[in-house]
C-alpha positions as CSV (number, residue, x, y, z in Angstrom):
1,X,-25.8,-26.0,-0.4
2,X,-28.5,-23.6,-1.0
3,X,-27.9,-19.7,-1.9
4,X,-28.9,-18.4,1.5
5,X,-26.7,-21.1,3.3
6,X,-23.6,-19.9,1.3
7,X,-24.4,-16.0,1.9
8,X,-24.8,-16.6,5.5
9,X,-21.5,-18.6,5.7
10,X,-20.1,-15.7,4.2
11,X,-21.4,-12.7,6.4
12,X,-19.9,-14.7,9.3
13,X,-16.9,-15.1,7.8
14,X,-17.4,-11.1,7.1
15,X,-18.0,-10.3,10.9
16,X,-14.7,-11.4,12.0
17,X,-12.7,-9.1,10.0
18,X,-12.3,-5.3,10.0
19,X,-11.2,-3.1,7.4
20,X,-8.5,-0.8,6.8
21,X,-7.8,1.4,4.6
22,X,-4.1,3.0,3.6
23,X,-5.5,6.5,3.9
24,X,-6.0,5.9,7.4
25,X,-1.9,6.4,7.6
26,X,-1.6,8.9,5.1
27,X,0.3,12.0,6.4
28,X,-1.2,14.1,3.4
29,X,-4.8,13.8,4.1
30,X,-6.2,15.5,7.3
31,X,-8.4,14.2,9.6
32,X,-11.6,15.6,8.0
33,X,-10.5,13.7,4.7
34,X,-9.7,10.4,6.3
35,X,-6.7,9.7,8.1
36,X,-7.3,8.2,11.4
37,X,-3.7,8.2,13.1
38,X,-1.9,11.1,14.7
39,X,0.5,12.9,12.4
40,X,3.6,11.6,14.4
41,X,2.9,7.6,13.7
42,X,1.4,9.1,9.8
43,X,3.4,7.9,7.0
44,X,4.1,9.5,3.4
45,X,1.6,7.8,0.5
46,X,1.1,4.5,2.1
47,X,0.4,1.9,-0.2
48,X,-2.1,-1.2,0.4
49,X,0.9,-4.1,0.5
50,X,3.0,-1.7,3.6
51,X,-0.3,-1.7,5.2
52,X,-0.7,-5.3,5.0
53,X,2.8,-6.2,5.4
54,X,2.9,-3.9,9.2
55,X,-0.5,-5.7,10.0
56,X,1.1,-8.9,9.6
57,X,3.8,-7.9,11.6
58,X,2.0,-7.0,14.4
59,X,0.2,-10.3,14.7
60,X,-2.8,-9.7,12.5
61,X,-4.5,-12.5,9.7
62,X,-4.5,-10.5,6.8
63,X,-6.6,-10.5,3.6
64,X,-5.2,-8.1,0.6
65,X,-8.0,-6.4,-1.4
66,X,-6.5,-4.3,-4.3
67,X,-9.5,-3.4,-6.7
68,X,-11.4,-1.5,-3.6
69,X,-11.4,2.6,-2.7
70,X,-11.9,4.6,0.1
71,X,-15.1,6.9,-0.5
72,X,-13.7,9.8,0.7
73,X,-10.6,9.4,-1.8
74,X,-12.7,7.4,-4.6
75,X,-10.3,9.2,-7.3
76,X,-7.4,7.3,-5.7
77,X,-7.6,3.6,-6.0
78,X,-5.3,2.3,-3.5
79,X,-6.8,-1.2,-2.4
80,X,-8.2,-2.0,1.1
81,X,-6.4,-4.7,3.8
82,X,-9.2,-6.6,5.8
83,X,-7.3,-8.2,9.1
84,X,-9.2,-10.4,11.8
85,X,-10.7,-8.5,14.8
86,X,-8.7,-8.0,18.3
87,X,-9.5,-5.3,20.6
88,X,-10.5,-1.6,19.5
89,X,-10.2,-0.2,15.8
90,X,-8.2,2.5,17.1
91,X,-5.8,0.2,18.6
92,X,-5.3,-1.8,15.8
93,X,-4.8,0.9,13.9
94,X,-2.0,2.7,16.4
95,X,-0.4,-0.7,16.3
96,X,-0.2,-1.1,12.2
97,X,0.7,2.6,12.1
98,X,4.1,2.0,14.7
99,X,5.3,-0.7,12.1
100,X,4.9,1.0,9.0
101,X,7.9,2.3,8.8
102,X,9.7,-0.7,9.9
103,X,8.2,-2.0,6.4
104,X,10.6,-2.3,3.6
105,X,9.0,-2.8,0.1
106,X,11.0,-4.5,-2.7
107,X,12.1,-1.5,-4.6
108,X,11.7,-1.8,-8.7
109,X,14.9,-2.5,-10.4
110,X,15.4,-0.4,-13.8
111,X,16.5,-2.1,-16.8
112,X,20.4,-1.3,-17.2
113,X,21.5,1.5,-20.2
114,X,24.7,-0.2,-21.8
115,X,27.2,2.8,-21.1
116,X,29.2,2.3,-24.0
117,X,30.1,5.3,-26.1
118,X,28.9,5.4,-29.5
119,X,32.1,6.1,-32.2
120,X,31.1,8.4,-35.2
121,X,31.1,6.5,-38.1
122,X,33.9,7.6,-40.7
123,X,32.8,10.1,-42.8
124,X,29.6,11.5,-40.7
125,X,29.5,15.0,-40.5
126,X,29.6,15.3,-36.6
127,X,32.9,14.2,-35.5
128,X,34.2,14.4,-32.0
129,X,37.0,16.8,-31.3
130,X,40.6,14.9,-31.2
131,X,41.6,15.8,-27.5
C-alpha cells in the first residue's frame, strides 16, 4: 500500500469518531473554560477511564487516548476518549454525563503498616512508663 492509501484509510476511519474530552464533565471549570454539560449532570475531577467507562455504558465503541490535552486546560493532561458517532454531540455528551456517576473506579489499595508495637530495647534511655 502506498502512503496516501494508508492516510486516507485512516481519515475515514477518523470521520467516524468524535472526541471527548473529561473537561467537558468537570463541575470546576465554567462554561467559558470548557465544560459542556449543565452543572446538575457535572461531576467532581473526572478522569479519562470514568469517561470512557460511562461511554461504554451507554452503548458507545470507545477508543482511550491518554497522552492527549484539552487546549483550553493544556497544563492538565488528562487524556481524551474518542467514541463512534450517533446522533448530536450534545446528546452524546448528556448521555455519558447521566452515567458518570453510576461509574465505579477500582480504588488504589495502600500497602498495609504492620501494627505491631515496637518494645524498647533493655537499657535505651526512653523507656515506656510501667502502667
Amino acid at each position: 500500500m502506498s502512503k496516501s492509501t494508508k492516510s486516507k484509510k485512516r481519515q475515514s476511519q477518523r470521520k467516524d469518531l468524535r472526541v471527548v474530552y473529561p473537561e467537558y464533565f468537570d463541575k470546576n471549570l465554567t462554561m467559558r473554560l470548557g465544560r459542556r454539560v449543565p452543572l446538575k449532570l457535572a461531576f467532581d475531577e473526572p478522569e479519562a477511564k470514568r469517561v470512557a467507562l460511562a461511554a461504554q455504558k451507554a452503548g458507545y465503541e470507545v477508543f482511550l487516548d491518554s497522552k492527549k490535552h484539552y487546549s483550553r486546560t493544556w497544563y492538565d493532561r488528562r487524556g481524551r476518549v474518542l467514541i463512534n458517532k450517533m446522533g448530536s454531540k450534545e446528546e452524546q455528551l448528556r448521555e455519558i454525563a447521566k452515567n458518570l456517576s453510576k461509574v465505579n473506579l477500582p480504588r488504589k489499595t495502600k500497602k498495609r503498616t504492620s501494627t505491631k508495637t515496637k518494645k524498647p530495647k533493655k537499657g535505651s534511655v526512653y523507656r515506656q512508663k510501667k502502667k
